[in-house]
C-alpha positions in Angstrom: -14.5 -16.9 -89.5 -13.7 -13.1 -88.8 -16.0 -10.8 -87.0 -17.0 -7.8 -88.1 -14.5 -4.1 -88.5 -14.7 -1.1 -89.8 -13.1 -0.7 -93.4 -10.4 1.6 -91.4 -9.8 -1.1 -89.0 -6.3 -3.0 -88.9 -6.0 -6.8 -87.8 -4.0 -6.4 -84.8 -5.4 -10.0 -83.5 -6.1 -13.2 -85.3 -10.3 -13.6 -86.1 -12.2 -14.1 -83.5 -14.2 -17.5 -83.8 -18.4 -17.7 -83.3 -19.2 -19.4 -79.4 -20.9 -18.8 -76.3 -23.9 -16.3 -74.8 -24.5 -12.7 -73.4 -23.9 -14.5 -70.3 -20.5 -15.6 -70.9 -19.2 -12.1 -72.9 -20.4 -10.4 -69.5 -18.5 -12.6 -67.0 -15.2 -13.1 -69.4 -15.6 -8.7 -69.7 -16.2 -8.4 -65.6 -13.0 -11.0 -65.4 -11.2 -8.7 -67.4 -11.5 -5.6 -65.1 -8.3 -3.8 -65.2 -6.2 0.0 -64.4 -3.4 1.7 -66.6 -0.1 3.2 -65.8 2.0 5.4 -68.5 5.4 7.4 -69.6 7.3 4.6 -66.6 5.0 5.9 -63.6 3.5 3.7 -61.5 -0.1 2.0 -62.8 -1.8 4.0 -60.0 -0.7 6.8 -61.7 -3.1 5.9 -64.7 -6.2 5.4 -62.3 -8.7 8.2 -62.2 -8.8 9.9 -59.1 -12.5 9.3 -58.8 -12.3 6.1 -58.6 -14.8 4.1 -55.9 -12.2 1.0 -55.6 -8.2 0.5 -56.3 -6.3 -2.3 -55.7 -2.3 -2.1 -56.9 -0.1 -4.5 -56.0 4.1 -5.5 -56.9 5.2 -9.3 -57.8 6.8 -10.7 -54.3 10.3 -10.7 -54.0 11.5 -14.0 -55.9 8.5 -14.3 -57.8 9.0 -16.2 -61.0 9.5 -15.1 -64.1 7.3 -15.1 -66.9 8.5 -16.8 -70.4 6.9 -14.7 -73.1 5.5 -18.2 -75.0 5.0 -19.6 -71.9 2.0 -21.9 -71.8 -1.0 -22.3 -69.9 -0.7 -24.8 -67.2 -4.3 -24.7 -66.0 -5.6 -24.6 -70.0 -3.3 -27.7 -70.5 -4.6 -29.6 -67.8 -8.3 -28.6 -68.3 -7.6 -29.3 -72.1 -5.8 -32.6 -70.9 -8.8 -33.8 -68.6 -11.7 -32.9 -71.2 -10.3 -34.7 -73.7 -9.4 -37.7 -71.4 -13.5 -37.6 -70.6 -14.2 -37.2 -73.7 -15.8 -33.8 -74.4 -15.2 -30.1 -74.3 -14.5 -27.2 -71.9 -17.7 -25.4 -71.4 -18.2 -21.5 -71.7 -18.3 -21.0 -67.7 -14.8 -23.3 -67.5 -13.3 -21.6 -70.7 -13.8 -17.9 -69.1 -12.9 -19.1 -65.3 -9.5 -20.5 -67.2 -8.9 -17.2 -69.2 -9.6 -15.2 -65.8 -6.8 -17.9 -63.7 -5.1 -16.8 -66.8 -5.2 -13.2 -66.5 -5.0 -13.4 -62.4 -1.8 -15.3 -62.8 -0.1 -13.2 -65.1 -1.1 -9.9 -63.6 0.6 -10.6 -60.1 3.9 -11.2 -61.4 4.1 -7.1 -62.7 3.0 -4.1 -61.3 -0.3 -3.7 -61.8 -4.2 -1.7 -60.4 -7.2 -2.5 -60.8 -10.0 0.0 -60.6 -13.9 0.4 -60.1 -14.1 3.6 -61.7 -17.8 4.2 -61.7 -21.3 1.9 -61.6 -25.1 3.6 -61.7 -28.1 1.4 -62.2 -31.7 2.6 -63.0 -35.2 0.8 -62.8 -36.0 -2.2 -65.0 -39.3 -0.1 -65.3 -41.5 2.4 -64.2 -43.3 -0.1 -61.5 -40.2 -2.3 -60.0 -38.0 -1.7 -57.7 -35.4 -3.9 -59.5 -32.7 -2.1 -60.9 -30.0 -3.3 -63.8 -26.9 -1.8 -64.5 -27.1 1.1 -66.6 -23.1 2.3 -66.6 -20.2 0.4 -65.6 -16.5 1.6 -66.0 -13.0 -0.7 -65.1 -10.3 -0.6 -65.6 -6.3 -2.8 -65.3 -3.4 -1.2 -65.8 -0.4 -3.6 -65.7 3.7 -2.5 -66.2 4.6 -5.4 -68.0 7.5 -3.7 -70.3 10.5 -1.6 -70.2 9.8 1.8 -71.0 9.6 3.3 -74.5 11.7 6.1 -75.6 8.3 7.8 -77.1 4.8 7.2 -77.0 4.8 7.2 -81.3 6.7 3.7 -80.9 3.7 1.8 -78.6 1.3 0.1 -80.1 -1.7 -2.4 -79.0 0.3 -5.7 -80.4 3.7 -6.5 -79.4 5.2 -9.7 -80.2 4.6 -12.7 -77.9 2.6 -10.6 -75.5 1.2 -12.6 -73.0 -2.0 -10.4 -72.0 -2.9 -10.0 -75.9 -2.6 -13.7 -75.6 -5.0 -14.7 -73.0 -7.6 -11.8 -74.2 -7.6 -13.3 -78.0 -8.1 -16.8 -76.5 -11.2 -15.3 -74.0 -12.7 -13.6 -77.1 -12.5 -16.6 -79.3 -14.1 -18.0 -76.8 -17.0 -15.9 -76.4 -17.9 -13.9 -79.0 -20.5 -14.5 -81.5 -18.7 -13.1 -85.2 -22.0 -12.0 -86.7 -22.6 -9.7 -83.6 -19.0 -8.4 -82.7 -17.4 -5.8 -84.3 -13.8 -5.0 -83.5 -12.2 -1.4 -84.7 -8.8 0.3 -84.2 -9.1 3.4 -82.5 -6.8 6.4 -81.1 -6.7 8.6 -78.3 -3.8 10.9 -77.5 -0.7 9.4 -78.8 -1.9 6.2 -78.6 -3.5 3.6 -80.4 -6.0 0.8 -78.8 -8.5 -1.8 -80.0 -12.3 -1.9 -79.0 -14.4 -4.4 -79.0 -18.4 -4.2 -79.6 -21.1 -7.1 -79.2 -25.3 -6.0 -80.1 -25.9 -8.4 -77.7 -24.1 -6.6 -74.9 -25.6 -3.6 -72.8 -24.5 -0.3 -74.8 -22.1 0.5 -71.9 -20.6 -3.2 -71.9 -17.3 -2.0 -74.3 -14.1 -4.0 -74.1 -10.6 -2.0 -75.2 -7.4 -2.4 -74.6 -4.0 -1.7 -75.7 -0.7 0.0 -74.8 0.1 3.4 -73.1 4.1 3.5 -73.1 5.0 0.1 -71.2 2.0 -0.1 -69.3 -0.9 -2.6 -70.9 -4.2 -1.0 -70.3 -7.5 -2.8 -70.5 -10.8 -1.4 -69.4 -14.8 -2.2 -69.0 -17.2 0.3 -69.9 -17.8 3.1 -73.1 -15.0 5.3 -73.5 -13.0 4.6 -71.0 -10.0 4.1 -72.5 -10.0 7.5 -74.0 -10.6 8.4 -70.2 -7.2 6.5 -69.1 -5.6 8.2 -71.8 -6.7 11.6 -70.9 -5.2 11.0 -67.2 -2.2 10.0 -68.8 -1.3 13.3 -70.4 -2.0 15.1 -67.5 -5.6 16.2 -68.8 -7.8 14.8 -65.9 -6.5 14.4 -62.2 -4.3 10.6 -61.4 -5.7 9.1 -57.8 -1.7 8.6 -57.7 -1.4 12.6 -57.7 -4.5 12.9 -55.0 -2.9 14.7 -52.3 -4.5 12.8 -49.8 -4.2 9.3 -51.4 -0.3 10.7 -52.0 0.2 11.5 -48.1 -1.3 8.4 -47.4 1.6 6.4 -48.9 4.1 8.5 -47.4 6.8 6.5 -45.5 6.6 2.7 -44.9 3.7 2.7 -47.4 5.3 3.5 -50.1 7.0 0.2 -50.1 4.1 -1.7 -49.8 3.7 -4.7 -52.2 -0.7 -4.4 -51.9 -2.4 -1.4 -51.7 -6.4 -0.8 -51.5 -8.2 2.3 -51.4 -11.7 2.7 -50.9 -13.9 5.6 -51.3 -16.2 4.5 -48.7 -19.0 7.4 -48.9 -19.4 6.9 -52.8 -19.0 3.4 -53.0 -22.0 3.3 -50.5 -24.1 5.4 -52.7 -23.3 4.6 -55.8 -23.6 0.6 -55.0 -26.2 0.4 -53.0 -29.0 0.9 -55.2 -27.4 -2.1 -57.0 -27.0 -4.6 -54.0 -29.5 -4.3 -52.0 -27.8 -2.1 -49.4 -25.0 -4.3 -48.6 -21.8 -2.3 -48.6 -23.3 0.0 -46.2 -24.1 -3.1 -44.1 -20.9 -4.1 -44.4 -19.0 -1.4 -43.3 -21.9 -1.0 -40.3 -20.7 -4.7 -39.0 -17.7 -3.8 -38.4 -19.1 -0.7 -36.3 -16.8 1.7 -36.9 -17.3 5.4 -37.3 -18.5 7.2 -40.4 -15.0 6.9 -42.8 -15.1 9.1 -46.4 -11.8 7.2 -47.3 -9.3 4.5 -46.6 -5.9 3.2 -47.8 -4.2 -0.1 -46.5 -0.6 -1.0 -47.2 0.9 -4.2 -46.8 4.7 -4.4 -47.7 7.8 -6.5 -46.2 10.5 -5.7 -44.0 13.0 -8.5 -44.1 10.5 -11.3 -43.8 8.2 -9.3 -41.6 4.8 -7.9 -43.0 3.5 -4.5 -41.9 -0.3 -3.5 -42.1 -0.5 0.0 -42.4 -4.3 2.1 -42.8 -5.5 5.0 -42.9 -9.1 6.3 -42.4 -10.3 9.8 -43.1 -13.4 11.2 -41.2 -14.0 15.1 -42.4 -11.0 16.6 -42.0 -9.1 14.3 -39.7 -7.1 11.4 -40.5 -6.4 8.2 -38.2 -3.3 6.3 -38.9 -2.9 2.9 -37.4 -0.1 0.0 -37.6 -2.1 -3.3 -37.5 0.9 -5.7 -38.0 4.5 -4.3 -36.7 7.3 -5.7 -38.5 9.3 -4.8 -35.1 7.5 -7.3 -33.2 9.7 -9.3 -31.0 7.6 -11.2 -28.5 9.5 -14.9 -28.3 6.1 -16.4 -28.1 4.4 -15.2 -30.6 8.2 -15.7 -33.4 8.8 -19.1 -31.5 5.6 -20.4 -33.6 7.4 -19.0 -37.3 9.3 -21.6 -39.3 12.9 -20.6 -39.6 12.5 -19.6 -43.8 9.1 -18.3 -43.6 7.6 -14.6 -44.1 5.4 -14.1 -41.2 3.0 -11.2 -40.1 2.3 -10.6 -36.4 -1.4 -8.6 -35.8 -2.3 -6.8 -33.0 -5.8 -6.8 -32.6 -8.5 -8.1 -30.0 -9.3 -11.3 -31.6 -12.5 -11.8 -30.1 -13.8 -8.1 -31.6 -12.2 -8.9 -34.6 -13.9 -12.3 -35.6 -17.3 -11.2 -34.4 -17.3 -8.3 -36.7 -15.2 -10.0 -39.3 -18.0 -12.7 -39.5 -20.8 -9.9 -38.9 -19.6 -8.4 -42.0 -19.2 -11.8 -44.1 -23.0 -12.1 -43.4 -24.1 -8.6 -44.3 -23.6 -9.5 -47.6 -25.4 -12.5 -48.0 -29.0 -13.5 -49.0 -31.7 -13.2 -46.9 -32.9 -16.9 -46.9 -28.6 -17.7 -46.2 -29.0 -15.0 -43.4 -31.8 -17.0 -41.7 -30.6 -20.3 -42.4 -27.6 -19.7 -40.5 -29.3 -17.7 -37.6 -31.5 -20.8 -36.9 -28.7 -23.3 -37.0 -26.2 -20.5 -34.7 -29.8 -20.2 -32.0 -30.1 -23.9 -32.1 -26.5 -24.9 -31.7 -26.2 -22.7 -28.2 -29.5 -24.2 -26.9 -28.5 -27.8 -27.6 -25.0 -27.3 -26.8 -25.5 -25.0 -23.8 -22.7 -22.6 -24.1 -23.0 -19.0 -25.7 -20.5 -18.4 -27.9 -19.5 -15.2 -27.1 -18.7 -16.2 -23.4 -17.1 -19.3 -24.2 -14.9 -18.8 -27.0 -14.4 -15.0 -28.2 -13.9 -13.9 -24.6 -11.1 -16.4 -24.3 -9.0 -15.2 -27.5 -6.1 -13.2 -27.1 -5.1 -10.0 -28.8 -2.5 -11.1 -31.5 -2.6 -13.6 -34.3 0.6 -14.5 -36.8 0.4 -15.4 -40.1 3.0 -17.1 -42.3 3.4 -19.2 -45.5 5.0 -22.6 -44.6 3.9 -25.0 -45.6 3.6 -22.8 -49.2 0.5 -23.3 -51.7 1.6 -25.3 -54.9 0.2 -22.5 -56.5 1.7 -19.7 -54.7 -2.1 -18.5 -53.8 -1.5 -15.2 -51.7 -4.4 -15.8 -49.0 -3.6 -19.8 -48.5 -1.4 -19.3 -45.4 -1.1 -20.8 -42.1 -2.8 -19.0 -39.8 -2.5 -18.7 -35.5 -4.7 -17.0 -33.3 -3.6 -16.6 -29.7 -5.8 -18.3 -26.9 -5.5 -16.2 -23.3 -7.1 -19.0 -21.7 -9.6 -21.7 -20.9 -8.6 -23.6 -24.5 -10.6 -26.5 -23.2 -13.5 -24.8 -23.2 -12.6 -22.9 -26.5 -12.4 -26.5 -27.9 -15.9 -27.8 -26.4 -17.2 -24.8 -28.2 -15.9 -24.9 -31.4 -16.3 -28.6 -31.9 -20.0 -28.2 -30.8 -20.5 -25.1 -33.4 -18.6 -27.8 -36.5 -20.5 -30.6 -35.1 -24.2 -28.4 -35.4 -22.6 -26.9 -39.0 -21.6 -30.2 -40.1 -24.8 -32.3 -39.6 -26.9 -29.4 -40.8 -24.5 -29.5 -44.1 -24.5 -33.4 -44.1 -28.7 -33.0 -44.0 -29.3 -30.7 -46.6 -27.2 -32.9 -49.0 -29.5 -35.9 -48.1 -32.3 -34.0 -49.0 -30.8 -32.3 -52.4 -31.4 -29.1 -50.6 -29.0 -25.9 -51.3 -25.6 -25.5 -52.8 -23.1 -28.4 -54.4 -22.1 -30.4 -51.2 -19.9 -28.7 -49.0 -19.1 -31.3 -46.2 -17.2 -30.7 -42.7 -14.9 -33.0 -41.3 -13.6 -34.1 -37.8 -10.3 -36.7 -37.2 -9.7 -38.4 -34.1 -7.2 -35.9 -33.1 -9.5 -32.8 -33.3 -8.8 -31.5 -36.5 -11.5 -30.1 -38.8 -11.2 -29.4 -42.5 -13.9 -28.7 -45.0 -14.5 -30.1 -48.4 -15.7 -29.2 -51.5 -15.3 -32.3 -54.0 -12.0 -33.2 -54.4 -10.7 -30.1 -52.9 -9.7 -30.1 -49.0 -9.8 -27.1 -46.7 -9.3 -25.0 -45.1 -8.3 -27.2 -42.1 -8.4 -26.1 -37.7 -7.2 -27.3 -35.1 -7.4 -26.1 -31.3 -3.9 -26.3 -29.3 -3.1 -25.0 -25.5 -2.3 -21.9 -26.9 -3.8 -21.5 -30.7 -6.5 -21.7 -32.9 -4.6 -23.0 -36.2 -5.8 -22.9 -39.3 -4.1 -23.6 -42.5 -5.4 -24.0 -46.0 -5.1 -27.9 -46.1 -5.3 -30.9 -43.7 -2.1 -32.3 -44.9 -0.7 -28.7 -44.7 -1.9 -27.7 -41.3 -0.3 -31.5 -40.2 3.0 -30.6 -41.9 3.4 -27.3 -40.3 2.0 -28.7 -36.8 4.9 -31.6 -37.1 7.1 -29.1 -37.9 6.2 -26.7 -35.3 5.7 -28.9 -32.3 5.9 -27.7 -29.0 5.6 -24.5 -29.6 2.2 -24.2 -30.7 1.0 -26.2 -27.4 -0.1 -29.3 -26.9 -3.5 -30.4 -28.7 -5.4 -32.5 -25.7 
């Protein structure tokens, strides 16, 4: 069954097969939110300089390669296990697979990823709901060598593995009596677009190829937009002089950047969240910020943390994590192979506002829930704690990756935040805040209330760990000199075995 062209329109991708909802097109079109580059720049150089939200990253060094008719290993296993069971994958596990998909592919190239623009307007004239009303994303990832003209790209190239996974999330989605798919051109390119009457009029999927970068974008007309930044026509954030100063030195070998527009984002996204990015940013109680860039690139097997934060017309520069550290304490704790980062930071400061922000964001009835159970946990436990566990932390933390994730996941590391003193009663405190959390988690299962069961977990030793079915973690343990956290039990023991004495004893 084929959906739907335009008589001009040529078949660049097999037909696109009738399943799945509004719903589903919407999250497999949000999972696909992607930024350009062209001509063998850099993909920030295809982002517009407007943008609210960037995030560009390089594949680590060793990363593996990919086989261009590789297959999916998570589709294969999902594929594997529903048929073992007997069924199907549903919509929701089809798009979450397509997304893994994309995720996975995407890190091993140069790639951004940009939240160009988002308004939202009143459902009607007497609510103060509003729905989206424009949306605009977009990816760009460098996934080819360059070509010696742009008349030679085109939106298919043979055994492409992004034109793979997006075919698959279409098929997957898309209803063929309300899709319509055309071929269209802007500049000297050509790309495909992808229309559903189902869909918002601003929720238009394209994507296609400008030089060796594979551009996919969210919203109507921005690929004509991506192309137009392209050839020079509207300003690059890559060519914004003060994005451009910003990566000047050690961060222009950075392997993650993220900028921020921090004034727009507040106004243009507030409406839509109830206020919660400027809540967020206000938890963390920092001055009023127009923009910020972070870099985070490696130095042998050191990580630096680089940001800056413009106020009006003055820029503050600051080095959170110094690849030049060389404090035997603090490297004693680093396996031998491992990358590391060493952060300097008061850790105290730093949690509070870290976990002040996580709640900003959250729902109301969350918000309360966890302010009764926080009140009642210092009561019954008779310790505040502020005065008996932040004041205690040190200023530095490390952070390395042994023992590694299976699936290479770039935020499940092992983590160590320095104790200055009194870990005993850091210990009393914490296990009394996990004990509170974990019979308030163990109740509301009982009584079907809230979320699938999240479950906390102490072993005779002292270690915690979390689960969420069969998945384990993260896992924390306090030592005489650490809080550890890793992103397994059995990881956090293999590192700890490994590490031994120099993390401190645990009792």
């Amino acid at each position: 069954m084929s959906i739907r062209r335009t008589p001009s329109a040529r078949t660049l991708i097999p037909p696109i097969h009738a399943s799945a909802s509004l719903v589903g097109v919407l999250a497999a079109a949000s999972v696909l939110i992607l930024a350009a580059p062209a001509r063998a720049r850099e993909p920030i150089d295809l982002v517009p300089a407007d943008s609210l939200l960037c995030w560009s990253g390089r594949p680590l060094p060793n990363a593996p390669a990919v086989a261009e008719d590789e297959p999916s290993t998570l589709q294969t296993l999902f594929e594997l296990g529903t048929r073992l069971a007997g069924g199907s994958l549903q919509t929701g596990t089809q798009l979450f697979v397509r997304a893994t998909e994309m995720f996975g592919l995407m890190i091993r190239y140069p790639h951004a990823v940009a939240l160009i623009d988002v308004r939202a307007k009143p459902i009607d004239a007497e609510s103060q709901a509003k729905r989206v009303d424009r949306l605009r994303c977009v990816l760009v990832v460098q996934n080819h060598a360059p070509t010696t003209s742009a008349a030679t790209t085109s939106t298919s190239r043979p055994a492409d593995p992004f034109l793979r996974v997006i075919q698959k999330a279409v098929n997957d989605a898309t209803d063929s009596a309300a899709a319509t798919l055309v071929t269209k051109r802007a500049g000297a390119w050509s790309y495909q677009e992808l229309r559903d009457r189902r869909l918002p009029d601003w929720c238009v999927i394209a994507w296609g190829y400008i030089d060796d970068c594979f551009v996919l974008t969210l919203g109507e007309d921005v690929w004509p937009s991506i192309a137009a930044v392209a050839e020079g026509q509207t300003p690059a954030l890559g060519r914004d002089p003060w994005f451009a100063a910003a990566r000047e030195g050690r961060a222009r070998k950075a392997l993650v950047e993220i900028y921020v527009a921090v004034e727009e984002a507040k106004r243009r996204l507030d409406p839509l969240v109830d206020g919660h990015v400027s809540a967020f940013f206000d938890a963390w109680g920092t001055e009023p910020i127009e923009r910020m860039h972070w870099a985070l690139g490696l130095e042998g097997r050191a990580l630096f943390c680089l940001a800056h934060f413009r106020s009006g017309d003055k820029t503050v520069k600051r080095l959170y994590a110094d690849p030049d550290a060389h404090d035997p304490r603090l490297l004693s704790v680093v396996p031998s192979q491992a990358r590391y980062a060493v952060y300097r930071l008061p850790m105290g400061r730093f949690l509070r506002q870290f976990f002040g922000g996580l709640m900003s964001i959250q729902g109301e009835k969350l918000r309360a829930t966890v302010d009764r159970i926080w009140s009642q946990v210092q009561e019954r436990g008779q310790f505040d704690v502020e005065r008996d566990l932040l004041a205690h932390l040190g200023d530095h933390a490390v952070l390395h990756n042994d023992p590694p994730h299976p699936l290479r996941i770039p935020i499940a590391v092992t983590a160590l935040i320095e104790i200055r003193d009194e870990p005993a009663v850091v210990r009393k405190t914490l296990d009394g805040v996990c004990t509170a959390f974990r019979d308030e988690l163990d109740q509301a299962a009982a009584e079907g209330r809230g979320p699938p069961p999240i479950t906390l977990h102490r072993e005779d030793d002292g270690l915690w760990y979390m689960q969420y079915g069969p998945i384990a973690g993260p896992a924390w343990i306090v030592t005489e000199r650490f809080l550890v956290t890793s992103w397994s039990p059995r990881a956090l023991r293999e590192y700890l075995a490994k590490a031994g004495e120099a993390v401190g004893g645990r009792e």
